[in-house]
C-alpha angles and dihedrals in degrees: 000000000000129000089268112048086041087063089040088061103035092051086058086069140069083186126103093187086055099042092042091056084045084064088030084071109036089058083047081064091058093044098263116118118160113065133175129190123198141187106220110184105015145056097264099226086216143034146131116291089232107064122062118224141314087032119078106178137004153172117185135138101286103241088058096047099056096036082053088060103039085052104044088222090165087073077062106029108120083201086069105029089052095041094086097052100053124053105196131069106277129191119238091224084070102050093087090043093049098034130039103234135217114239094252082048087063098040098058082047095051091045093047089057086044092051091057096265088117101168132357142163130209135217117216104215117201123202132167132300089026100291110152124197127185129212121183142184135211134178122206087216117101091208093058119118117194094198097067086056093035100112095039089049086041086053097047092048099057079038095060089031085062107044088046084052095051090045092060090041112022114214109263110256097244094046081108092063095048101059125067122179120187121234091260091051094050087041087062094034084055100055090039089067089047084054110241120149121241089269102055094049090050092058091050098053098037107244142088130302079237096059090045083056090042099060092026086066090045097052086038090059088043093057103036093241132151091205141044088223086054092052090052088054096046094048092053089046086050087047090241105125118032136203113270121183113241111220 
């Protein structure tokens, strides 16, 4: 399921268990199965009634998931002490190699691969006033390699962040009229959410990497986003980019 068919589902619900197993199942297309998604430095408005805090939804294989919360593992979990100093998707393969972990770092991580979660990657999710979520993937193949689905998971989670955050707070009917992008923004925007680099889009519209920056932050500060794959998302759920088919 692409960006946009994925928005085109999640905005027909109100629900986040509905919208979460939606996720749940497009990452199931790229081979990762079990997700969780957390609220790290603020009281999450909504959740689901199951899962203490921080945690607000998850699907993992059962054992785990209750030994994870007996325990309070997330008070060790490298996963969640490393997320708010780094701002880009990292796999959790690298953190031993990037950080030097503590051994009960190493021992919710070695548990996590025992318990079938045998590689994942997370996604660290900004919002305003410093709030800071984290969504992760994990695959129980031992062949699977994250980084190969690393854009399309990146994309889904600030997909799902966002539509958790508009069914808490539902968009103001009148957000449409107060942005305005202009054609070369939405025509970034556009190919963001198919999932093309700077430098491809430049190529296809015929001008620099620096002038796709350049109208990607601008569309970025319009919309109040943190990412330029945020700012797609919110341009297709504000109908102001559409899907277009590539040749």
């Amino acid at each position: 399921m692409d960006l946009f068919s994925f928005t085109e589902c999640a905005t027909r619900t109100q629900s986040l268990r509905s919208v979460f197993e939606l996720l749940v199942s497009c990452a199931s297309d790229e081979g990762f199965s079990e997700v969780s998604y957390g609220a790290l430095n603020f009281a999450e408005p909504l959740r689901l009634p199951e899962y203490p805090p921080p945690a607000v939804a998850v699907k993992w294989p059962p054992d785990w998931c209750e030994r994870y919360f007996e325990r309070e593992y997330h008070k060790i979990d490298p996963v969640v002490r490393r997320t708010p100093m780094v701002a880009r998707p990292f796999l959790w393969d690298q953190l031993g190699e990037q950080y030097q972990l503590q051994p009960d770092e190493r021992r919710v991580l070695n548990e996590a691969r025992e318990a079938g979660l045998k590689h994942g990657m997370s996604v660290p999710l900004f919002g305003p006033l410093g709030r800071i979520s984290v969504l992760s993937f994990a695959s129980r193949f031992d062949d699977a390699d994250p980084q190969q689905s690393k854009g399309h998971l990146n994309a889904l989670a600030w997909h799902f962040h966002t539509a958790c955050v508009e069914i808490t707070r539902p968009a103001e009917d009148n957000c449409i009229e107060r942005v305005a992008l202009s054609e070369r923004e939405q025509d970034c925007l556009r190919w963001v959410a198919a999932g093309k680099s700077s430098w491809e889009i430049g190529k296809i519209l015929q001008i620099s990497e620096n002038t796709v920056n350049f109208h990607l932050k601008n569309a970025m500060r319009k919309l109040g986003a943190t990412s330029r794959v945020q700012a797609a998302i919110l341009a297709i759920r504000l109908n102001l980019i559409f899907d277009f088919h590539v040749a």
